[in-house]
Each structure stands twice: as structure tokens, then as C-alpha cells.
Legacy VTK file of the C-alpha trace (Angstrom):
# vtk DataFile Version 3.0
C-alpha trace
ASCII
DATASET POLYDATA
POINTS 441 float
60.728 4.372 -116.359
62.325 1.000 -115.182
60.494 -2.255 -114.394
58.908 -2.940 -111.013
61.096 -4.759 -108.215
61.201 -8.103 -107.455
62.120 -9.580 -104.240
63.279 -12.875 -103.956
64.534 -14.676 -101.066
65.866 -18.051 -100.856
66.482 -20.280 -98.505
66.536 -17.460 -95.442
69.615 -16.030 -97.761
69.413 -12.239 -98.675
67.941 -11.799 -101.942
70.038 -11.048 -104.803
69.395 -8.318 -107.035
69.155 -8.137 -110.747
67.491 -6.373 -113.636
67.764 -4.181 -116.195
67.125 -1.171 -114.066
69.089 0.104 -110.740
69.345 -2.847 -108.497
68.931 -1.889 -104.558
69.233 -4.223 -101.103
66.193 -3.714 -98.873
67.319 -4.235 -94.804
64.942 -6.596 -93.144
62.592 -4.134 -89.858
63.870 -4.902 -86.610
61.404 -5.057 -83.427
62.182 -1.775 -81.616
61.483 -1.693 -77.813
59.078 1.009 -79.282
56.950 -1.305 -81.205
57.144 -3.935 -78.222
55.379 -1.525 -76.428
52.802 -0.740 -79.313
52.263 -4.222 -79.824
51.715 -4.950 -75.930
49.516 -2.056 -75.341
47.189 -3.088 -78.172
46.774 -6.621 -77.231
45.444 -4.666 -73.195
42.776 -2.992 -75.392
41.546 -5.765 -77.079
41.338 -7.950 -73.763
39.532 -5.097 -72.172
37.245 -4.698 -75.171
36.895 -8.150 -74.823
36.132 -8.017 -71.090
33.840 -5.152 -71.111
31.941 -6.586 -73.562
31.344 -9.537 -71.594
30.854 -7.695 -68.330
28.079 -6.015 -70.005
26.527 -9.631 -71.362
26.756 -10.460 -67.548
29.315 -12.422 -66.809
29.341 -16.144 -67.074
26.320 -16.842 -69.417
24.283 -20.215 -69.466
21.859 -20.600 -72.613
18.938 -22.978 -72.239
15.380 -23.789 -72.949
12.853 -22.178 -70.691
11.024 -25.117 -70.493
13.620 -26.810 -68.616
13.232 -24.502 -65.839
10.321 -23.793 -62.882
9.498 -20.392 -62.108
7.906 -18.616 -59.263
6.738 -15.577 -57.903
7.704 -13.900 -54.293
4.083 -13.252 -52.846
3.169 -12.127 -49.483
0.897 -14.979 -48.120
0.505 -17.145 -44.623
3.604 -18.948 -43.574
2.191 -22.366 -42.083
5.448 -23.527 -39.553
4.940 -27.576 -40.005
7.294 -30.418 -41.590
5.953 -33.694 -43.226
7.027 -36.700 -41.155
7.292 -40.394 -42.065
6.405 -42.657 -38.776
5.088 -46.069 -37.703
2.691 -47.578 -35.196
4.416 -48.831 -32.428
2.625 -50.698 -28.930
2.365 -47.583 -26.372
4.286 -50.707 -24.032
6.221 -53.579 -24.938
7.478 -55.692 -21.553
10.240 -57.809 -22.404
10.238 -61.957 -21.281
13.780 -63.213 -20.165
14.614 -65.701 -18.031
15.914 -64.710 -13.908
17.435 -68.401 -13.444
19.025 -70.426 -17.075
17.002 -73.846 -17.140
16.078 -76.064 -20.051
12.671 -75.418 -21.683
10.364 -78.159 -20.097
6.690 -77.109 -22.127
5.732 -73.846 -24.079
2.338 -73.472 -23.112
0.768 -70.604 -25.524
2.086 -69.715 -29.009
3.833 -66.452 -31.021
1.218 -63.727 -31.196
-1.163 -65.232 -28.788
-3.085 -62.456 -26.697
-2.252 -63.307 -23.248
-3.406 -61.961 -19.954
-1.186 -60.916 -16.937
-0.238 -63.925 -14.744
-1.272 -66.407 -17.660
2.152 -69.364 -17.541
3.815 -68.557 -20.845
6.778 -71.547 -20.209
7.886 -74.114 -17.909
11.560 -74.432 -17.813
13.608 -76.682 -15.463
17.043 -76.558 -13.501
17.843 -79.190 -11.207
20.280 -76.714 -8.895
17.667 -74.908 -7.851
15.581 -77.715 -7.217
18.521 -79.048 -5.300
19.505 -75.888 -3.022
15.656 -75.133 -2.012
15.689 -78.383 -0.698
18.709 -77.916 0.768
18.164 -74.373 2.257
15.048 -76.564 3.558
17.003 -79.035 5.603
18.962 -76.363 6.892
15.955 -74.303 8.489
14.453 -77.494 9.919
17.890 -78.036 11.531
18.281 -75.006 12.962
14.832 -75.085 14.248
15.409 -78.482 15.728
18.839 -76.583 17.614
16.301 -74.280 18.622
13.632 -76.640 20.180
16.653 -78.612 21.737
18.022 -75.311 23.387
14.507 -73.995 24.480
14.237 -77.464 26.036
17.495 -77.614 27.820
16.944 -74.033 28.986
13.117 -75.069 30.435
14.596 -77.999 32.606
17.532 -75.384 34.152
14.824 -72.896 34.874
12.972 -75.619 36.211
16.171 -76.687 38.467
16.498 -73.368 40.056
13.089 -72.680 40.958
13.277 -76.351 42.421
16.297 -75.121 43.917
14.980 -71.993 45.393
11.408 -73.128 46.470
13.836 -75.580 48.761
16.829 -72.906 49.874
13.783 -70.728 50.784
11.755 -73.445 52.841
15.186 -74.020 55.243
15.634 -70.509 55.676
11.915 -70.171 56.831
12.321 -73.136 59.466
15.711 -71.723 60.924
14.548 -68.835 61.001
12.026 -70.046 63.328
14.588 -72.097 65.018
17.048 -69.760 65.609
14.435 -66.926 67.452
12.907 -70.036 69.703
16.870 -70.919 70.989
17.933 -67.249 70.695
15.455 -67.084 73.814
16.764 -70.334 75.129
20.321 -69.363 75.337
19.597 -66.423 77.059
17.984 -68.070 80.005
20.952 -70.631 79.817
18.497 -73.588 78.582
20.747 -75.086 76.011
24.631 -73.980 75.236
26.296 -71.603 72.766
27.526 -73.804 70.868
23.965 -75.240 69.619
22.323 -71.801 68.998
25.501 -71.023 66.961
25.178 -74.483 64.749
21.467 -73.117 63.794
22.757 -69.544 63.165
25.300 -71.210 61.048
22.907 -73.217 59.350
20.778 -70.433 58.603
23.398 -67.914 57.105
24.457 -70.756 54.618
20.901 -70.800 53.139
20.789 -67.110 52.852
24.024 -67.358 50.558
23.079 -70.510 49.330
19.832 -68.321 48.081
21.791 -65.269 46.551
24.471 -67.285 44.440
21.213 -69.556 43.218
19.458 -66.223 42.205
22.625 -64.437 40.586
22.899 -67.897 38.569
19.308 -68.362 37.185
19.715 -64.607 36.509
22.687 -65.164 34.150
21.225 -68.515 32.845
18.249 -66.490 31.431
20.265 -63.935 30.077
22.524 -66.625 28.354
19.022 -68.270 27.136
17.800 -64.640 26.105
21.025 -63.702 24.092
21.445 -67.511 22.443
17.766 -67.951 21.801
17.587 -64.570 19.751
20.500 -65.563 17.913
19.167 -68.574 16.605
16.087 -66.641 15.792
18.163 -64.528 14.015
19.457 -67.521 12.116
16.425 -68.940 11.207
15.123 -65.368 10.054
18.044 -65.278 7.292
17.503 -68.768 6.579
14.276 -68.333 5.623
14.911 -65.179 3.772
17.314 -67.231 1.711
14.907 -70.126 1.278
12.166 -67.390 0.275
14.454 -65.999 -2.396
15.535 -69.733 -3.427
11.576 -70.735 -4.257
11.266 -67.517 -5.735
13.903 -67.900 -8.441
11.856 -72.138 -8.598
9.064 -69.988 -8.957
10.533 -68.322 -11.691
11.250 -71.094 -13.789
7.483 -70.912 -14.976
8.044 -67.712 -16.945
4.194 -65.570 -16.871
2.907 -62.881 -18.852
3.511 -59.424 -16.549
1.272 -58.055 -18.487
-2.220 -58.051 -20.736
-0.725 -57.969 -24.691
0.327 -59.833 -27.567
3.246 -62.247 -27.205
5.772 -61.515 -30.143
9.007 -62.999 -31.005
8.918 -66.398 -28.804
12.453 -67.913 -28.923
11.751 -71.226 -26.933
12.017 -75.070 -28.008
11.003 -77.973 -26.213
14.526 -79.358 -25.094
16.209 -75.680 -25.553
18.877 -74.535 -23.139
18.324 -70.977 -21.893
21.153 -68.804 -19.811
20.465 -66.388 -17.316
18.931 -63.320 -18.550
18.215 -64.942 -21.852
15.599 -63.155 -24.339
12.226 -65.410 -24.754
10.243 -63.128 -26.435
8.217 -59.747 -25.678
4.947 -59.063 -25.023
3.120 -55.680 -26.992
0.048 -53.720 -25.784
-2.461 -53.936 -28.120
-4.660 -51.483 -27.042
-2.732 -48.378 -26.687
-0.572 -47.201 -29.514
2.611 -44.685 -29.976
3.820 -43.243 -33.163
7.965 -43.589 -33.657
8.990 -40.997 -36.466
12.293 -40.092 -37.858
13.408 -36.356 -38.504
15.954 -34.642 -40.484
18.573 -33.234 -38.476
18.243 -30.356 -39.774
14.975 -29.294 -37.580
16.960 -30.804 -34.002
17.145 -27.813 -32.769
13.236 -27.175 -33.292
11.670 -30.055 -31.981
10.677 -29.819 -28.696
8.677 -32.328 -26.319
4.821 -31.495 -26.551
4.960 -30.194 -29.610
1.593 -31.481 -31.485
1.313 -33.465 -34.569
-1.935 -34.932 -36.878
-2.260 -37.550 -39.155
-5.199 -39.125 -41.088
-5.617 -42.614 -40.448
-9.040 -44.310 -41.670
-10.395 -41.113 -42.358
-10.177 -40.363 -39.010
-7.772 -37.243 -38.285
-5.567 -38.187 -35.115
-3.650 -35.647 -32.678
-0.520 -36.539 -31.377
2.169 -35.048 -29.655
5.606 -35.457 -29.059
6.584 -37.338 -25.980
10.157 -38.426 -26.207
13.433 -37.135 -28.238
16.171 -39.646 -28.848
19.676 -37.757 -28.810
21.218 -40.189 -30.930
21.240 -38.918 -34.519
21.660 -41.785 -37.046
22.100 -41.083 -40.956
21.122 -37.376 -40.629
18.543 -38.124 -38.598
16.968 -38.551 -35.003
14.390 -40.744 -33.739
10.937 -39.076 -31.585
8.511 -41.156 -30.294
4.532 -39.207 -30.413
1.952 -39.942 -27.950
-1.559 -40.184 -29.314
-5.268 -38.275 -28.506
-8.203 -39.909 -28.395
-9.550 -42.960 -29.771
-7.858 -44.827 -32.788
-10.121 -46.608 -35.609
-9.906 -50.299 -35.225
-8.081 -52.914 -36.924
-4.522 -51.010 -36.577
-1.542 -53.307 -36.437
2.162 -52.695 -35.543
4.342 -51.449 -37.718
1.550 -49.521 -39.781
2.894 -46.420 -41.816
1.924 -43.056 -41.193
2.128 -39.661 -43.115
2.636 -36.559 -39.822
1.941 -33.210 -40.037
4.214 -31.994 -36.909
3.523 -28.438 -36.175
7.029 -26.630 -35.095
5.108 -23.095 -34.826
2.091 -21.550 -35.074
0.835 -19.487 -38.743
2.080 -16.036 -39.179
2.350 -13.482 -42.297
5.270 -13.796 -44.066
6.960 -12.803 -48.000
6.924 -16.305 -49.674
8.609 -18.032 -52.261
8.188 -21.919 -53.598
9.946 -24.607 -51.882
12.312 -26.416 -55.015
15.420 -27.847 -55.591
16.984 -24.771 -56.183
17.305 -24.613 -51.937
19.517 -28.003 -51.383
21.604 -26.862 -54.037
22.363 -23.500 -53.220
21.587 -23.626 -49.117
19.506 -20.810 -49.683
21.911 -18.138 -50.274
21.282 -17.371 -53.408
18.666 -17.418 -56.504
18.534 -16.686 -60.265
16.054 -14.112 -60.483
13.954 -13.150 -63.895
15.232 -9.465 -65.330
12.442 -7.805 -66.536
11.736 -9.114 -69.877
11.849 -12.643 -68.884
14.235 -13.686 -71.368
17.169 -14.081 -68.829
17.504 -14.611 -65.029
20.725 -13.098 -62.991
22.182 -14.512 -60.168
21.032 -12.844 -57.022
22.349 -12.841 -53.181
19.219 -13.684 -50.473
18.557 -14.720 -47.396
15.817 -17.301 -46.729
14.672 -18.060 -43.136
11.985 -20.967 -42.229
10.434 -23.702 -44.632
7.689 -25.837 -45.416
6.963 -28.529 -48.157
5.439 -25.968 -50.131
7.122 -22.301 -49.442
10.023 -21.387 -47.861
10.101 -17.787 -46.708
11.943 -14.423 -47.693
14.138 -12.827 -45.132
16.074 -10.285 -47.735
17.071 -9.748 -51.394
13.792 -10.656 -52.875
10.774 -8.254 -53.048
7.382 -9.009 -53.762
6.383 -9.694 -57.153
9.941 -11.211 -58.287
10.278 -14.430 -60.431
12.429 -16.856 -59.354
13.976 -20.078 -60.565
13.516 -22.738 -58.142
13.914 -25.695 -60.002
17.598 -27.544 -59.589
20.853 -25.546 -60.605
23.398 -28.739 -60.663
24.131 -28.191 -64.575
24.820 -24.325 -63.912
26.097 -23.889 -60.435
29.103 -21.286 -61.761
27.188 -19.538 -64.214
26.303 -15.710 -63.343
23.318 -15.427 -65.626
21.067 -17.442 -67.727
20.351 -17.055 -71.313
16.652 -18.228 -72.613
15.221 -18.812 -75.861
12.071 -17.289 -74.889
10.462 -16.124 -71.521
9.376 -18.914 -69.295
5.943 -19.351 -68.423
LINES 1 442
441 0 1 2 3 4 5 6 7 8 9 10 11 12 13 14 15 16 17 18 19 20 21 22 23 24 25 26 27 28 29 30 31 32 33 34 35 36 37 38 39 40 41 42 43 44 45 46 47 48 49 50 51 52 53 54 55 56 57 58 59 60 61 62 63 64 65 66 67 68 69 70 71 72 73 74 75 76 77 78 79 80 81 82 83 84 85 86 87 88 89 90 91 92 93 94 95 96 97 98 99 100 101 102 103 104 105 106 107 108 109 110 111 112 113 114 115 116 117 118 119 120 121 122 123 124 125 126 127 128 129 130 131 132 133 134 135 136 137 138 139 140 141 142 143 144 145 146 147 148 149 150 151 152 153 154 155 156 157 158 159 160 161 162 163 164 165 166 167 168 169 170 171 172 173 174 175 176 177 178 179 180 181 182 183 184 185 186 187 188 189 190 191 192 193 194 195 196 197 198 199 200 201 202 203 204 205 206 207 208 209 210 211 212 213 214 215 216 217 218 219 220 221 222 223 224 225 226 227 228 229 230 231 232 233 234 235 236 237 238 239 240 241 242 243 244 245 246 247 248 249 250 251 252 253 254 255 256 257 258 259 260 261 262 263 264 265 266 267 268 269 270 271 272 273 274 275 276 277 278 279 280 281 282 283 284 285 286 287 288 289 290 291 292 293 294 295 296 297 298 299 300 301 302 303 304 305 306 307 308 309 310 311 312 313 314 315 316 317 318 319 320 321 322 323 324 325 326 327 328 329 330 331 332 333 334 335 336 337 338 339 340 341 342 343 344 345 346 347 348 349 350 351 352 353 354 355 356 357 358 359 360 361 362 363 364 365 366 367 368 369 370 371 372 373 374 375 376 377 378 379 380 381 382 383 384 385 386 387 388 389 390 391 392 393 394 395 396 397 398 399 400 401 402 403 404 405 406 407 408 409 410 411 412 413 414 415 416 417 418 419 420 421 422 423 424 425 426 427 428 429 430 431 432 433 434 435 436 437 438 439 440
């Protein structure tokens, strides 16, 4: 029997072949389409091994520490509808002090928080144009009043002229009168001539004209009188009207409290120059209170006006309830100011914090599960929930409805009696299923 082959290649070369026995080339295996396909078809099964294998691990898995997590069961329990809110005292009123006429700040006669009463001077400011034109406006009603004296006057001694006038035009046609019947008798016997009884007839028809044109003229001269004298009544009306609203806006230059409160946030200097419709200060109620709160967006569509609220304060518990909704929403979130119930313990000051309990609903029976993290971060749509051993939780589709601080409740996908993780998932957001070391407590 000859000695066993040896195979030698160099350098990528064939090998040569020697001995002392039969020397023989062996051909170098080609890959046949055939074993392609072999090759191919037995990588598929190994992936799908592979795959299957994880499919039945469940997917994605996360290993951890149960004591990293917090667990809790679905129960059926009372669903309380309420959301904490942070607020602040806040004056039920504040009246705001700005100036009607600019001036320059003569005396500030109380100081900044001073509790004034309604009417009290807060301010003297002064502005010599206003000074200037209610002393002007002045001048002009006492001239117009003169005009009017002067034209009543003038008027009187006309009037007077035609009644002189008429008392005479009606004494002449009185004695011709008289004349003319004696020597209408005369000329008819043929006592005295035409001609004379004709001179007195005359006479006596002149007076009776003389008489109408003097009445149609003192009846025009006291409709002229009528007609000018209620225009410059007229004028002096609107002058006075003007001088009225003058020494108002002098009257205004002493700024007073329009209310009882607390002056706050005085902005006034001896000396200081002020503008129209400048902002001296405020004044606060101090005994009537509001609460101003801020609320998550989230709950806009809940909050209603007259909705109720509590809060401890003192030891007292308070009712409130919500009076006004500001539209604007600021920072993902919107403004409400709350009315309060009742008597308030003393000593409160503005800007005090308080801890609400606004009510959006009343209590009904619902399936429960703990309010967490695990909610932000997955909007409620889904939960790891405990398998049955406890030693891993898979990732589970719900549906979550209304919330509280404490529970938030269970619309679908969870029953009673399930465990669920609902402390934060940031660190396993992808993962399908999680892995733990031992069961959670």
C-alpha cells in the first residue's frame, strides 16, 4: 500500500505532485448555481429560527431591576372629577389713579400703601393752561352776558318808544273821532264848508295808519328781541357748559381716592411732570378678595364659569367659584379668576399663595388605575402590564379617559385586578416587553 497524499499549494499555484506512489491532480469545487441556492436557503432558516425564537421571547426585550419600577393594580373604586390648582390672593377691585389733564406734581398728600377713603385728596398737581383758559372761558361768559344786558336794555327803551308812541296815535284818533261826528253834523246843515270837515277826516285816517304801521313794527321788534335774546341765551348756555367742563378738568388736578382701599404703586415726585392719562398709582380693596389661578390647557375645554372650588386657608376651608375665564392661553396655560364664599380669616395680604381643589364634575364609579409618569410619556395609549408570574410586563394597547392627582380612569384594555407599571418609560419607550430579575412588589 502507498503512502498517504500530500497536498501542497503554493503561492495560489496548483500543487505539484510527487512521491513514491501514483501521483494524481485534484480540481479545485466550483460554486454551482445548485449550491447557491443551498447555501441561500439555509441562511432563510437560520434567520427564521432566529426570528421565531425571538418572537416567542416577545419581541424587543428590556432587562431591569424591579425595584426601579412602580406598580399598580386596576381596582374598581370612586372616581373624584377635581384638578389641583396653584392661585393667589388678589383685591376683589383694584381702581386705577391717572391723571385727566398732564400738570406738574405740586404736593403728594398721603403715602404708598396708605388706606385711604373715597374722596380723600391723594395729589395736587398744577398746569397753568388750564388755569389760564377757565379764566378765560370766564371773561367770555361775563361778556356775553354784558351783550345780553346791553340788548335787553336797548330792546326795553324801543318797547318803551312804541307804547309811548301808541298811547299818543291812539289819544288823536279818540279826539277826531269826536271831531269829525260833531262837523259831520255841521256840514250837513251847511254850518262850516267841505273843505274843513274833509281836513279832520284827513287828519283822522292818518292816525289810524299811523296806528297799524306802529303796531306791525313793535310786533316785529319783539320778535327780533325774542329770536336775538334766545340766541344769546343759547350762547351763554354753551359757554357755561364749556367753562363747567374747564373747572372740572382744574378740579381734576387734585387727583382723589374713587374709592375706600389701599393705595399701591404711587409714581409721583414733588417737581414731577405727568402727561395726560399718566399712571399714578392704584388703589386695592382690602376687604373683599378674589383668587387668580392658572390652569393647564389641557382641562380648557372643562372649565366652565361657576364651577366651584375649596381651599384651606388658616384652617378655615373656603368655597370659591369660578367667575371669569381669560381666553388668552400663555405657556400652556390660561388664566381664571375665582370668586370667594363667605368670610375670610383675617390678616390675608395680596399676593398670598393658595393650594385649589377645583371640582370639574361630580364623584361617580369608575375602573381605576394610579396616576404616574407612565401617562405624559405615553399619552395614555398604552401600558406595560405584569404577565402572570410577575417576572415580566408586556406592552399593552388602552384607552384611559378622565384624571385626577391620584387615579386616572380605565376606559378599555385593562380589567380589574391587572398590574401595571406606571412609573416613567423614557429609558424604554421602544421596547415590547420587560425583563425582571425578580417580581416587583
Amino acid at each position: 500500500m502507498g503512502q498517504p497524499e500530500k497536498i501542497v499549494a503554493l503561492s495560489g499555484q496548483a500543487p505539484n505532485l510527487s512521491g513514491s506512489g501514483m501521483d494524481r491532480r485534484i480540481e479545485k469545487k466550483r460554486l454551482t448555481r445548485r449550491r447557491l441556492y443551498g447555501i441561500a436557503g439555509g441562511a432563510a432558516a437560520l434567520a427564521l429560527i432566529v426570528y421565531l425564537a425571538f418572537a416567542v421571547q416577545g419581541g424587543r426585550v428590556y432587562r431591569m431591576d424591579a425595584a426601579q419600577v412602580t406598580v399598580s393594580t386596576v381596582q374598581r373604586g370612586t372616581f373624584d372629577d377635581f384638578i389641583p390648582v396653584r392661585g393667589k390672593l388678589a383685591p376683589l377691585s383694584t381702581v386705577y389713579l391717572e391723571t385727566i389733564e398732564g400738570g406738574r406734581v405740586d404736593r403728594r398728600l398721603v403715602e404708598d400703601g396708605a388706606l385711604v377713603k373715597a374722596g380723600q385728596p391723594l395729589i395736587d398737581l398744577s398746569n397753568a393752561a388750564i388755569q389760564l383758559d377757565v379764566i378765560s372761558r370766564e371773561a367770555q361768559i361775563a361778556e356775553q352776558m354784558n351783550n345780553l344786558r346791553t340788548t335787553d336794555l336797548l330792546f326795553e327803551q324801543t318797547r318803551i318808544g312804541y307804547e309811548k308812541d301808541l298811547v299818543e296815535i291812539g289819544y288823536e284818533i279818540v279826539r277826531l273821532k269826536r271831531d269829525l261826528d260833531r262837523k259831520r253834523a255841521l256840514v250837513a246843515r251847511g254850518a262850516i264848508s267841505r273843505a274843513t270837515f274833509d281836513q279832520v277826516s284827513d287828519e283822522y285816517e292818518y292816525q289810524l295808519g299811523r296806528r297799524r304801521v306802529t303796531l306791525d313794527a313793535q310786533k316785529k321788534e319783539q320778535d327780533l328781541r325774542a329770536a336775538q335774546a334766545a340766541q344769546l341765551q343759547e350762547t351763554v348756555k354753551r359757554l357755561e357748559s364749556n367753562l363747567d367742563i374747564a373747572r372740572r378738568s382744574l378740579d381734576a388736578l387734585q387727583v382723589k381716592a374713587p374709592i375706600d382701599g389701599q393705595l399701591t404703586a404711587l409714581d409721583a415726585e414733588v417737581g414731577q411732570s405727568k402727561q395726560p392719562g399718566a399712571r399714578l398709582g392704584q388703589i386695592d380693596s382690602v376687604d373683599a378678595f378674589k383668587v387668580t389661578a392658572e390652569v393647564d390647557e389641557f382641562y380648557v375645554a372643562r372649565v366652565d364659569i361657576g364651577q366651584s372650588a375649596s381651599f384651606t386657608l388658616g384652617g378655615q376651608k373656603v368655597m370659591a367659584k369660578v367667575a371669569k375665564i381669560y381666553p388668552q392661553i400663555r405657556e400652556g396655560r390660561f388664566t381664571v379668576d375665582l370668586t370667594i364664599d363667605g368670610p375670610l380669616p383675617a390678616g390675608l395680604r395680596r399676593g398670598q399663595a393658595i393650594d385649589l381643589r377645583l371640582e370639574l364634575g361630580g364623584s361617580s364609579p369608575a375602573l381605576l388605575v394610579a396616576n404616574g409618569p407612565f401617562y405624559q410619556d405615553t399619552g395614555g395609549n398604552w401600558a406595560f402590564v405584569l404577565d402572570g408570574d410577575g417576572t415580566s410586563a408586556t406592552r399593552r394597547d388602552i384607552r384611559l379617559g378622565r384624571r385626577n392627582p391620584q387615579v386616572v380612569e380605565v376606559l378599555g384594555g385593562l380589567n380589574e385586578g391587572d398590574r401595571v407599571v406606571t412609573s416613567a418609560y423614557q429609558s424604554y419607550l421602544e421596547m415590547d416587553r420587560i425583563a425582571f430579575d425578580a417580581a416587583p412588589n
